[in-house]
C-alpha positions as CSV (number, residue, x, y, z in Angstrom):
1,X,43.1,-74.2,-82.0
2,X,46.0,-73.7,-79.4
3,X,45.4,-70.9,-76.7
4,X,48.2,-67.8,-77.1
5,X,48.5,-67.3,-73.9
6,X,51.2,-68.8,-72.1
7,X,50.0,-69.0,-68.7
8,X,47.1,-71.8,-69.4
9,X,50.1,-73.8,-69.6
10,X,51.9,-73.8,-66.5
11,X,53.7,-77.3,-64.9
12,X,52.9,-77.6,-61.4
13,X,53.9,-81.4,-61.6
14,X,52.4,-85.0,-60.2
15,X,50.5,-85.2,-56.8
16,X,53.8,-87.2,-55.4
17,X,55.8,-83.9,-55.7
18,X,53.6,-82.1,-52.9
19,X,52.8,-82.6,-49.0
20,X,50.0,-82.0,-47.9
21,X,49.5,-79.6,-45.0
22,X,47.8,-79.4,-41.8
23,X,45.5,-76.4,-42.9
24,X,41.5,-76.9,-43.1
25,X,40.6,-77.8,-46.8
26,X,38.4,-75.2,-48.5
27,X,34.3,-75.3,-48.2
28,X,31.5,-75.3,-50.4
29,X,29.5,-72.5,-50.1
30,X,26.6,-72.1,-52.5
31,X,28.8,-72.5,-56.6
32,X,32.0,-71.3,-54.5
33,X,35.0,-72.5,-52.5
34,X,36.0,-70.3,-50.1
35,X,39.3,-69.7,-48.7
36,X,40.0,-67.5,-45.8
37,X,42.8,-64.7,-45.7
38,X,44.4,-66.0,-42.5
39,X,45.4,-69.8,-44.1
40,X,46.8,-68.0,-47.4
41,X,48.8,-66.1,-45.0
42,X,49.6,-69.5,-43.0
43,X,50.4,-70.5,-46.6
44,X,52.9,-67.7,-47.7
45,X,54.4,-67.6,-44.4
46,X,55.5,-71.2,-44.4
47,X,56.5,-71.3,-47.9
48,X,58.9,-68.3,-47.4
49,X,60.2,-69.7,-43.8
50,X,61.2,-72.5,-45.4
51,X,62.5,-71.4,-49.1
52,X,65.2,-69.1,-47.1
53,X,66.8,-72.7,-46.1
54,X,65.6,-75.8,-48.3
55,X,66.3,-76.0,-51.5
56,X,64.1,-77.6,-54.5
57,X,64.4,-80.9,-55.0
58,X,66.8,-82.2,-58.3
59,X,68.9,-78.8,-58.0
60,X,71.5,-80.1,-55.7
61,X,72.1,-83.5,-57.5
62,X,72.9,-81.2,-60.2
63,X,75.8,-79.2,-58.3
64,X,76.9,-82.8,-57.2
65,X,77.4,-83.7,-60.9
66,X,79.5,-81.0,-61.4
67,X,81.4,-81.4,-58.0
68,X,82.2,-85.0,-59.3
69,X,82.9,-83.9,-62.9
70,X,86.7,-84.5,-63.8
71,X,86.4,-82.4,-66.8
72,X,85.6,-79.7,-64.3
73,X,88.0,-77.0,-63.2
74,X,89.7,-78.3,-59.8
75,X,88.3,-74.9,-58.8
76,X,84.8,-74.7,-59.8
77,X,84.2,-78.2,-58.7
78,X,85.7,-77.3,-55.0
79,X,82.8,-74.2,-55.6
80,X,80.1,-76.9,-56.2
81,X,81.3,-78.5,-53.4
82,X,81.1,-75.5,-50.9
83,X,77.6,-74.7,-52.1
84,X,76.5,-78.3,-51.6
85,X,78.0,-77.7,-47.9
86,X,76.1,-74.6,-47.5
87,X,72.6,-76.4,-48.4
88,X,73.8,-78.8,-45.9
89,X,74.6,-75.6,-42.9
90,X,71.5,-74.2,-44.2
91,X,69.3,-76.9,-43.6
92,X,70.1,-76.8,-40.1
93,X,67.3,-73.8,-40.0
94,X,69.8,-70.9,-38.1
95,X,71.5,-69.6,-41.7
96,X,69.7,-68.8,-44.6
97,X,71.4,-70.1,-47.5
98,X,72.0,-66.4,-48.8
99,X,72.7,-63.6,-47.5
100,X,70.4,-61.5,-49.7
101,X,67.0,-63.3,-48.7
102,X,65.3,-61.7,-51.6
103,X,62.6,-60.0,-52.8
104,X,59.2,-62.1,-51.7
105,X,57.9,-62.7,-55.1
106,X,54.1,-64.8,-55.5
107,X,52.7,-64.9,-58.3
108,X,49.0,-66.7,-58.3
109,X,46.4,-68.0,-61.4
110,X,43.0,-68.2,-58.7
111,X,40.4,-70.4,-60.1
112,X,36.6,-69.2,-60.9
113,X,35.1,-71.3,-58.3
114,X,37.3,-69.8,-55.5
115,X,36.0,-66.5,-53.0
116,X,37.9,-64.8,-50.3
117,X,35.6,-63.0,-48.1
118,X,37.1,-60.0,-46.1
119,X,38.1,-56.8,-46.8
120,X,42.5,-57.4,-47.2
121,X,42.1,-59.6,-50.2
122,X,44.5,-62.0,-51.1
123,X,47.3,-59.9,-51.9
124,X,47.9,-58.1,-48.7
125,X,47.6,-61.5,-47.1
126,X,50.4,-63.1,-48.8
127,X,52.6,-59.9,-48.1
128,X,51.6,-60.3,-44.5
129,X,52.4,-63.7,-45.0
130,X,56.0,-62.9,-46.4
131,X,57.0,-60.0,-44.1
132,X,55.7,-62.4,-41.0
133,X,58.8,-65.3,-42.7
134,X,61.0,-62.3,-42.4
135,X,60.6,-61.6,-39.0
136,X,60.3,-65.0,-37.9
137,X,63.6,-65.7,-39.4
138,X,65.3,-63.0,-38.8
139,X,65.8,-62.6,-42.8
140,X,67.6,-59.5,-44.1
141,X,65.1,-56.6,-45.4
142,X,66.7,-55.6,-48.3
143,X,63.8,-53.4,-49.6
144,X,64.1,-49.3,-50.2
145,X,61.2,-47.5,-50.6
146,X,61.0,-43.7,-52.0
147,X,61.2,-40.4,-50.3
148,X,62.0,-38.4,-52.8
149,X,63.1,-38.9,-56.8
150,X,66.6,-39.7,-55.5
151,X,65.8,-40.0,-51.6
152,X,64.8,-43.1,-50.4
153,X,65.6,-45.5,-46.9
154,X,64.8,-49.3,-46.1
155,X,61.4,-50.3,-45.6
156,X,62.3,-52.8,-42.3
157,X,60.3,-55.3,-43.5
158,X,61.2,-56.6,-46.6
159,X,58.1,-55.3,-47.9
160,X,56.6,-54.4,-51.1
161,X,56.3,-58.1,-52.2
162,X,56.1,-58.7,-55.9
163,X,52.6,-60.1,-56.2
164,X,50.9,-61.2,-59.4
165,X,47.1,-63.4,-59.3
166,X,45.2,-63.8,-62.2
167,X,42.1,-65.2,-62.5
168,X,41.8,-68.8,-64.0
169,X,38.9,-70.9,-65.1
170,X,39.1,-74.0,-63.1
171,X,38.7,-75.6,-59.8
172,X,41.9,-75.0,-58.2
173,X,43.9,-71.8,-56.7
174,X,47.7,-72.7,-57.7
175,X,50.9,-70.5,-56.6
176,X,54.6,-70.0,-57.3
177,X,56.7,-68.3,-54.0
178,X,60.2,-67.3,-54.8
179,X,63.0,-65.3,-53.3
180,X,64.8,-63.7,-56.3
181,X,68.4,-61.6,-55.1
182,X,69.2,-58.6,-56.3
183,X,72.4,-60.2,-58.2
184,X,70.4,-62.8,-60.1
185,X,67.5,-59.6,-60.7
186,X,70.3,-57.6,-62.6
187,X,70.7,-60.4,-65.1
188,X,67.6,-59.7,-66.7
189,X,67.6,-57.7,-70.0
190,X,65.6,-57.7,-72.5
191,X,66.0,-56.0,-76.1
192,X,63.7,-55.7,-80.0
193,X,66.0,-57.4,-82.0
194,X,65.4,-57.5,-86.1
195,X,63.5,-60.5,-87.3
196,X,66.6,-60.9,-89.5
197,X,68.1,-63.2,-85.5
198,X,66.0,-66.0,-86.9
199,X,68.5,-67.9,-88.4
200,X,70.8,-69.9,-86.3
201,X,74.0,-68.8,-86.9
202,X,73.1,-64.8,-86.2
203,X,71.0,-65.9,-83.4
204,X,73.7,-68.3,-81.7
205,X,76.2,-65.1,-81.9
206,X,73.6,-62.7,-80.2
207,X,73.2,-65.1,-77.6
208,X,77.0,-66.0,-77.2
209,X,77.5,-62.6,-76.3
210,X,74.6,-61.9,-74.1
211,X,75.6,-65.3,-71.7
212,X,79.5,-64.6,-72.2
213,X,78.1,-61.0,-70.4
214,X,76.3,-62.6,-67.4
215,X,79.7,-63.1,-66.1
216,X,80.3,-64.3,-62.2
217,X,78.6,-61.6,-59.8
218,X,75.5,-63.1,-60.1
219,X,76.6,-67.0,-58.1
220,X,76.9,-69.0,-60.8
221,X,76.0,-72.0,-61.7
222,X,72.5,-71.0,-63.1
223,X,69.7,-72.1,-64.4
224,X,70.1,-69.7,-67.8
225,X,66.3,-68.8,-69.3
226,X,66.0,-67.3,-72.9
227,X,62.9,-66.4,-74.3
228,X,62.2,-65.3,-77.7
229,X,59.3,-63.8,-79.0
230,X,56.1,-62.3,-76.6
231,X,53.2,-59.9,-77.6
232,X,54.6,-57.6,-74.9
233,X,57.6,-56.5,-72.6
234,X,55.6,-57.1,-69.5
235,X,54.5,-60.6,-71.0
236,X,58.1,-61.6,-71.9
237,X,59.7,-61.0,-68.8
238,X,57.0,-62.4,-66.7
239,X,57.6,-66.0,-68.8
240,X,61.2,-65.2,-68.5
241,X,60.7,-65.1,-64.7
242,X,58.7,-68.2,-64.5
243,X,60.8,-69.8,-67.2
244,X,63.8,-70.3,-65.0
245,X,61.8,-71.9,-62.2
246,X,60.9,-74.4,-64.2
247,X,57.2,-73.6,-65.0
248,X,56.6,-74.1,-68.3
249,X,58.6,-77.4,-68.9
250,X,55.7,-79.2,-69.9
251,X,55.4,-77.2,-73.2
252,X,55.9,-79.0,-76.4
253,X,58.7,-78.7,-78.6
254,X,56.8,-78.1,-81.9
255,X,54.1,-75.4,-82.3
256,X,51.0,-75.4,-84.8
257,X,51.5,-71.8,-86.0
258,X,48.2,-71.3,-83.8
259,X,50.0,-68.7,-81.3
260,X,50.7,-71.3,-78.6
261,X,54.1,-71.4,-77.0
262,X,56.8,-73.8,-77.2
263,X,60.0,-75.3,-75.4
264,X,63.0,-75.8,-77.5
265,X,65.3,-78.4,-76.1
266,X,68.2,-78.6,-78.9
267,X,68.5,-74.4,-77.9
268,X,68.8,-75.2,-74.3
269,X,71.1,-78.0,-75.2
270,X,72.8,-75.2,-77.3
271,X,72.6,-72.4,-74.4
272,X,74.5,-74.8,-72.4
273,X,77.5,-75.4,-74.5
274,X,78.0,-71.6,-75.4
275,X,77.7,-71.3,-71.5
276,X,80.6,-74.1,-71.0
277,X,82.4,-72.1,-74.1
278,X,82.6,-68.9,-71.9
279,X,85.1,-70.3,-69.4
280,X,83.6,-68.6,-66.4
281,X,82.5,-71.7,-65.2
282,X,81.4,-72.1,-61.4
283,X,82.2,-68.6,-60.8
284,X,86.0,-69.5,-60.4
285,X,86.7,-70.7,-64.0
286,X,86.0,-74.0,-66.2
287,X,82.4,-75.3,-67.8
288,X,79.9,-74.8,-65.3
289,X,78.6,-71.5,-66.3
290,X,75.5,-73.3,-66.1
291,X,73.5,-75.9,-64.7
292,X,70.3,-76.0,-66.6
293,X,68.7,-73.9,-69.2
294,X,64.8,-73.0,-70.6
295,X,64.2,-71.7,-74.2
296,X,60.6,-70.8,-74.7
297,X,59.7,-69.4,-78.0
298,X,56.0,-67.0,-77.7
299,X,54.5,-65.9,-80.6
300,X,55.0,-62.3,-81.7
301,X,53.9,-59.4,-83.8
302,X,55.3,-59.0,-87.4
303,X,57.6,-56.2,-86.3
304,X,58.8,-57.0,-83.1
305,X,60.8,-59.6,-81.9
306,X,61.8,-59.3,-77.9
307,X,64.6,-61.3,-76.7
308,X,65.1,-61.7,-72.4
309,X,67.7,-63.3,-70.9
310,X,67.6,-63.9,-67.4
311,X,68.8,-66.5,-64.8
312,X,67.8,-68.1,-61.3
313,X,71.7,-68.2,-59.0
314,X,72.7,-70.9,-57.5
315,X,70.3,-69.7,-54.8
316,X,67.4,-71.7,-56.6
317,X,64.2,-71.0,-54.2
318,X,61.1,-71.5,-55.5
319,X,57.9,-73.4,-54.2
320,X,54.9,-74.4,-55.7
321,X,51.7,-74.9,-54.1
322,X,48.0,-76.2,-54.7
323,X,44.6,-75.6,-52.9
324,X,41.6,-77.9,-53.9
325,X,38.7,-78.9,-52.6
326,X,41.2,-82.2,-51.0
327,X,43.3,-79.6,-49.3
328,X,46.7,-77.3,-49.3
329,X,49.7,-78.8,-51.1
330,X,52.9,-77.3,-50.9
331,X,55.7,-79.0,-52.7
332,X,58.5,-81.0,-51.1
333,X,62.0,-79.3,-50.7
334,X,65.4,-81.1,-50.3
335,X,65.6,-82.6,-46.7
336,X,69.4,-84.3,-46.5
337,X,71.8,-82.3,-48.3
338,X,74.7,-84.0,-46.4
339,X,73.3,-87.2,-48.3
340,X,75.3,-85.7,-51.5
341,X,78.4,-84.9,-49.5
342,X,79.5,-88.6,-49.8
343,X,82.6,-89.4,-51.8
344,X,83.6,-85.2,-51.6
345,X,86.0,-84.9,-49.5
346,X,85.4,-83.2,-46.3
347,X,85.6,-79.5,-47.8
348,X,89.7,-79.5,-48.8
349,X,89.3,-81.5,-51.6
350,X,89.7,-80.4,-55.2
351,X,93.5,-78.4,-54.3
352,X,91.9,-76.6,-51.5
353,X,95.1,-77.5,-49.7
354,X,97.1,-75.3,-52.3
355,X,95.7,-72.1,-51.1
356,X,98.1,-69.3,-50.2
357,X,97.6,-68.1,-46.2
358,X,96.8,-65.0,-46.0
359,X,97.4,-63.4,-42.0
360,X,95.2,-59.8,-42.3
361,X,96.1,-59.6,-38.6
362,X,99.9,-59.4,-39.4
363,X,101.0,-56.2,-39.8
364,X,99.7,-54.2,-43.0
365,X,102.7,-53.9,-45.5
366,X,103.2,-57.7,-44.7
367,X,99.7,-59.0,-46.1
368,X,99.3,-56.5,-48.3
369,X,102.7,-57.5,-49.7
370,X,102.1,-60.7,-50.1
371,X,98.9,-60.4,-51.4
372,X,101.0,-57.7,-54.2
373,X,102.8,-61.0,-55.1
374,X,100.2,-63.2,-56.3
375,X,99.0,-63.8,-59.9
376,X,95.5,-63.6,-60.6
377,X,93.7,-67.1,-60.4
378,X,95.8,-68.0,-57.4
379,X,93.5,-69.5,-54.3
380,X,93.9,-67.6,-50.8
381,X,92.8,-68.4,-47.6
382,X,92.0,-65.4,-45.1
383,X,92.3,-65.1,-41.4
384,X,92.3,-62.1,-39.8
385,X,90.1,-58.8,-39.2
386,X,88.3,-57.1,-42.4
387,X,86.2,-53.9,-42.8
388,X,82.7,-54.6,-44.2
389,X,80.9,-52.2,-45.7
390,X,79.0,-51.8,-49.0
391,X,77.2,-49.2,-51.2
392,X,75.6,-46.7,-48.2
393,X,78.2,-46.9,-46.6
394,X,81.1,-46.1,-49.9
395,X,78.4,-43.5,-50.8
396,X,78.7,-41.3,-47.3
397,X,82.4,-42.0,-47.4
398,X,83.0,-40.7,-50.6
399,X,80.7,-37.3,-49.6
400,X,82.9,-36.8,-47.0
401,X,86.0,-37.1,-49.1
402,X,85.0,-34.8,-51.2
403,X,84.2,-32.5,-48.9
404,X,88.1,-32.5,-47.7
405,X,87.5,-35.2,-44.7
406,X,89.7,-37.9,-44.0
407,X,88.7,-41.3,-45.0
408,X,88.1,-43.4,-41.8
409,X,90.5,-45.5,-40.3
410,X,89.2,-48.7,-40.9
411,X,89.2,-48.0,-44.7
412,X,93.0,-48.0,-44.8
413,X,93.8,-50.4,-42.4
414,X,92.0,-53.4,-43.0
415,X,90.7,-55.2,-46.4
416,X,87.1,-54.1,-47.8
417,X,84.8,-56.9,-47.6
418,X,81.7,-56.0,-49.7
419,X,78.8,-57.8,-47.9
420,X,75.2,-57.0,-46.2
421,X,74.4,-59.8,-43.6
422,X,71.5,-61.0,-42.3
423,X,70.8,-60.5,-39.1
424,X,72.7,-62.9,-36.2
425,X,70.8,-65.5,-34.2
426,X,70.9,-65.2,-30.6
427,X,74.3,-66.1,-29.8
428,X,75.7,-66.1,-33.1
429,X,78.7,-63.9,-34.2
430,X,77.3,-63.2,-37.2
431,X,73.7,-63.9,-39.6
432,X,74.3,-65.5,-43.1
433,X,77.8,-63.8,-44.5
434,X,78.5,-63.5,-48.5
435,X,80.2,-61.0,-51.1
436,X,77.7,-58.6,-52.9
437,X,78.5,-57.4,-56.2
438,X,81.8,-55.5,-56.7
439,X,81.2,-53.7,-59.8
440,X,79.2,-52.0,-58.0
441,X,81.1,-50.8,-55.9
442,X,83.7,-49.5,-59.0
443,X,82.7,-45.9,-59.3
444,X,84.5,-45.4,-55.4
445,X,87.5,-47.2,-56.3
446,X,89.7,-44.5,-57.5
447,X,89.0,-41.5,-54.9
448,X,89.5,-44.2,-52.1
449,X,92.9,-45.9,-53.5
450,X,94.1,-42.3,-54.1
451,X,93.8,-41.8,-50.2
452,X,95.4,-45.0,-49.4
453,X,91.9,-46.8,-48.5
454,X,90.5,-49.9,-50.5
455,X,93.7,-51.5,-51.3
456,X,92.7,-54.6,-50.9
457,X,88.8,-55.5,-51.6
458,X,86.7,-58.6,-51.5
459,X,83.6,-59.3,-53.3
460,X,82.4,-61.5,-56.2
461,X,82.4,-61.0,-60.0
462,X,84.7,-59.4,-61.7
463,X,85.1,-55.3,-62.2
464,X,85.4,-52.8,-64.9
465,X,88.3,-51.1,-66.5
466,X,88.0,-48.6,-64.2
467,X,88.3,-50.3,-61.1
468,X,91.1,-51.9,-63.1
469,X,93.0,-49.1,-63.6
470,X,92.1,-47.9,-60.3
471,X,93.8,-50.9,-58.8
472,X,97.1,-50.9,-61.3
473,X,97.7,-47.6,-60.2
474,X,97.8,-48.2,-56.7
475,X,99.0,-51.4,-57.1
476,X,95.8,-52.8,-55.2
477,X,94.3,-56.3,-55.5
478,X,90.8,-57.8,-55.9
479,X,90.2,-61.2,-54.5
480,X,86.3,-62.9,-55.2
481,X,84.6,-64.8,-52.4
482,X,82.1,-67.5,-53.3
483,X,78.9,-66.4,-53.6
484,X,76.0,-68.0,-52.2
485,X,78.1,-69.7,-49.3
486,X,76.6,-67.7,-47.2
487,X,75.4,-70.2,-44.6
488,X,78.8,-72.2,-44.5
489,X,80.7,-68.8,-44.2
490,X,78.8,-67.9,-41.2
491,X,79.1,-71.0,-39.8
492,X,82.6,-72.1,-40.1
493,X,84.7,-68.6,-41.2
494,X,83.3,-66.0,-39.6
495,X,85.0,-65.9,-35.9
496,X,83.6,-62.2,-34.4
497,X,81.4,-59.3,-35.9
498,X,80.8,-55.5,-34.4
499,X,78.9,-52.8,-36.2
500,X,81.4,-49.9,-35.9
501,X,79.9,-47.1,-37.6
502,X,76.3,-46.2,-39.4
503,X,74.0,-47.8,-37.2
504,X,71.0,-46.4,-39.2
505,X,72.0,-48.1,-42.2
506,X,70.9,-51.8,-40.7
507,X,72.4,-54.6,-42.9
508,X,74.8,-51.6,-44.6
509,X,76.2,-50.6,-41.6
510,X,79.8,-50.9,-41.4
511,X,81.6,-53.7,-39.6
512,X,84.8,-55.2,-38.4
513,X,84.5,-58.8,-38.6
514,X,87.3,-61.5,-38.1
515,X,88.0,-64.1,-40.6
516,X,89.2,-68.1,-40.0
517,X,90.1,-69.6,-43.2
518,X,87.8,-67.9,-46.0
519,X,88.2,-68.8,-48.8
520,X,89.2,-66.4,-52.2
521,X,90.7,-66.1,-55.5
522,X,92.9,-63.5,-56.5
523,X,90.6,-62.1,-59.4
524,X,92.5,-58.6,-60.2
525,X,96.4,-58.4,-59.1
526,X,98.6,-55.8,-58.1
527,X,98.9,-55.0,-61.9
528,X,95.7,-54.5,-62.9
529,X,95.4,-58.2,-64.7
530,X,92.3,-59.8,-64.5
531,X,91.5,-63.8,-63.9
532,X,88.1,-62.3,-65.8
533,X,87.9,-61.6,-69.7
């Protein structure tokens, strides 16, 4: 009879995917192995450290097949490119790959033979294990806690960690660390749909249109997860969650009727081409909506049927890890991007030599002219001096317009970069740089164009008919960064950085930072067109 629980079947691969680390194994004591708080937090603190800057091993070779693919857009493939380059900057150890380190997420299946003696307990020794990465690194916090129903500030130190252990039979203690971003987080939906979606036509549509919706503000390519079925919300979403990280790959294809789970590989292979259908591509049009895909298919009650859909960015860190009685395993991560830089170009391949230069430290109606001109889908390459500020900062702005104050200078002279940096190593202009999420930002739009401020805005994804409309009216223009450059951008376009105004708001604060060379597509023009569906 198969088990329906999901979780007994969990992939943590073969022995050669781990190294094994330099931390006492675990001792017998009486029936028990014990392990002690301080190496889980030696554990979690090294797994985190390096997750910021390595990536998992197989994802990059996947971003080189697209950067080689001639079916590819010439744009999407220079993306892959840059994102292959920033593996390469991050690897270096002083930029994190992202600029939104993440949310510290461990989730834990502790076997019956293992004890932890002291009074913290596992759990608060992983957090201290994560928040002590952060530090270390100098990773962005990017964690609000409450004051109030609507009240709340930053935490300043990336903590409350998302922490899940359950208890296992068995002999070992087995874990999953990841950093998951806010923009891959908002992906996530899940819905009841009628039992009627179990045919393949309906159900291809439902999903057509919930992947056509994941649209580019999350840093495409993914890894695009679908589960259907579960016995609860909270059990769906936690699959869905381990589903994109690979964890249940080992599953079968067919089921017993029993209740145990499977893994359908004609729907991924299915997943995929709908996500090549939606022309989005590598977040500046073509095929490479997606890298990979998971569809796992739970067993359900008569009368419900949950569907999720979430995805991992191209931000992929995950780690597993194993403690036995040989020892503490933590798997390998990627060691030589640069390896599958050969045969790219170096970095102005793929038409990057067609981009429009755009001088923000001309004068203002000459930029912004220019800029006026250009169609969307039309590569740009920025020098010059932008504000950066994001959605504390737009929020106190907008009070204070609406209170009859002016809005600041530097919201009508320069272009609005939408971004949160890390913070900068020591004698470093800047920490890891990269667009947030414009939409976001949408609701602002109109009161700050009507002043003459946000005229020009950079971000990534695309926007909503109102920031649309916002824009035409104005006859302001949207350009997209690539997200989850953030290492690269740092590194070789980011010439000076100040913090200008709101000190208190840490990574929110607002900046002037120079530009060399960053490049952008036009995404919404002067007319309110959209490069975007």
């Amino acid at each position: 009879m198969s088990h329906d629980d999901p979780f007994l079947h969990l992939d943590f691969g073969e022995p050669e995917f781990y190294e094994r680390l330099d931390i006492e194994a675990p001792k017998r004591r009486k029936d028990k192995l014990v392990v002690d708080e301080e190496k889980i937090f030696a554990l979690s603190e090294r797994a985190f450290s390096e997750i910021a800057f390595r990536y998992p091993k197989g994802h990059l070779e996947k971003l080189s097949a697209l950067a080689k693919d001639e079916n590819a857009s010439t744009d999407e493939r220079f993306v892959a490119e840059t994102l292959i380059r920033n593996a390469a900057a991050a690897a270096r150890g002083l930029y994190p790959m992202c600029q939104d380190t993440g949310t510290a997420l461990v989730y834990g299946w502790k076997g019956g033979l293992f004890q932890t003696p002291g009074s913290g307990g596992d759990a608060k020794a992983l957090a201290a294990g994560a928040a002590a990465a952060w530090a270390a690194k100098g990773l962005r916090n990017s964690q609000l806690g409450p004051l109030s129903a609507l009240e709340e500030k930053n935490t300043q130190d990336n903590l409350p960690a998302g922490i899940d252990i359950r208890e296992v039979e068995g002999s070992e203690y087995r874990f999953l660390f990841a950093a998951k971003g806010g923009g891959s987080t908002s992906k996530f939906s899940l819905s009841m749909e009628p039992p009627s979606i179990l045919d393949e036509t309906r159900l291809e549509r439902i999903l057509a249109a919930r992947i056509g919706a994941l649209g580019a503000s999350a840093c495409p390519p993914y890894t695009i997860g679908i589960v259907l079925g579960g016995t609860s919300p909270s059990q769906v979403f936690t699959v869905l969650e381990l589903a994109v990280y690979g964890m249940f790959d080992a599953l079968p294809e067919a089921g017993d009727g029993k209740g145990g789970p499977l893994r359908s590989r004609e729907w991924e292979k299915r997943i995929l081409g709908i996500a090549e259908g939606t022309g989005i591509g590598a977040q500046w049009g073509g095929k490479g909506l997606a890298l990979d895909a998971r569809f796992i298919r739970l067993s359900r009650h008569a009368a419900n049927l949950p569907l999720a859909v979430g995805v991992s960015c191209s931000a992929h860190r995950k780690r597993r890890a194993i403690v036995n009685e040989q020892g503490w395993f933590l798997e390998k991560l990627e060691e030589d991007p640069e390896r599958l830089l050969q045969g790219l170009g170096e970095g102005v391949g793929h038409g990057a030599d067609k981009a429009v230069d755009i001088d923000l430290d001309a004068p203002k109606e000459v930029w912004l002219s220019r800029l006026r001109d250009l169609e969307p889908g039309t590569r740009v390459s920025l020098s010059g001096m932008v504000t950066v500020a994001r959605d504390k900062a737009h929020a106190r702005i907008a009070a204070s317009l609406a209170r009859g104050e002016a809005v600041p200078s530097y919201f009508v002279e320069h272009p609005i970069f939408y971004a949160g940096p890390t913070e900068a190593a020591p004698g470093e202009a800047t920490g890891s740089f990269g667009p947030t999420t414009a939409s976001r930002m949408d609701v602002y739009l109109s009161p700050f164009t009507a002043a003459g401020a946000s005229l020009v805005t950079i971000a990534k994804g695309g926007r909503g008919s109102e920031a649309r409309a916002a824009l035409a009216s104005a006859r302001g223009v949207y350009l997209a960064a690539i997200g989850g450059a953030a290492a690269l951008t740092a590194k070789e376009h980011i010439v000076e950085s100040r913090v200008i105004d709101f000190h208190d708001l840490g990574m929110e604060a607002v900046r002037l930072v120079r530009l060399r060379s960053l490049p952008a597509l036009v995404v919404i023009d002067a007319r309110g067109d959209s490069f975007y569906p």
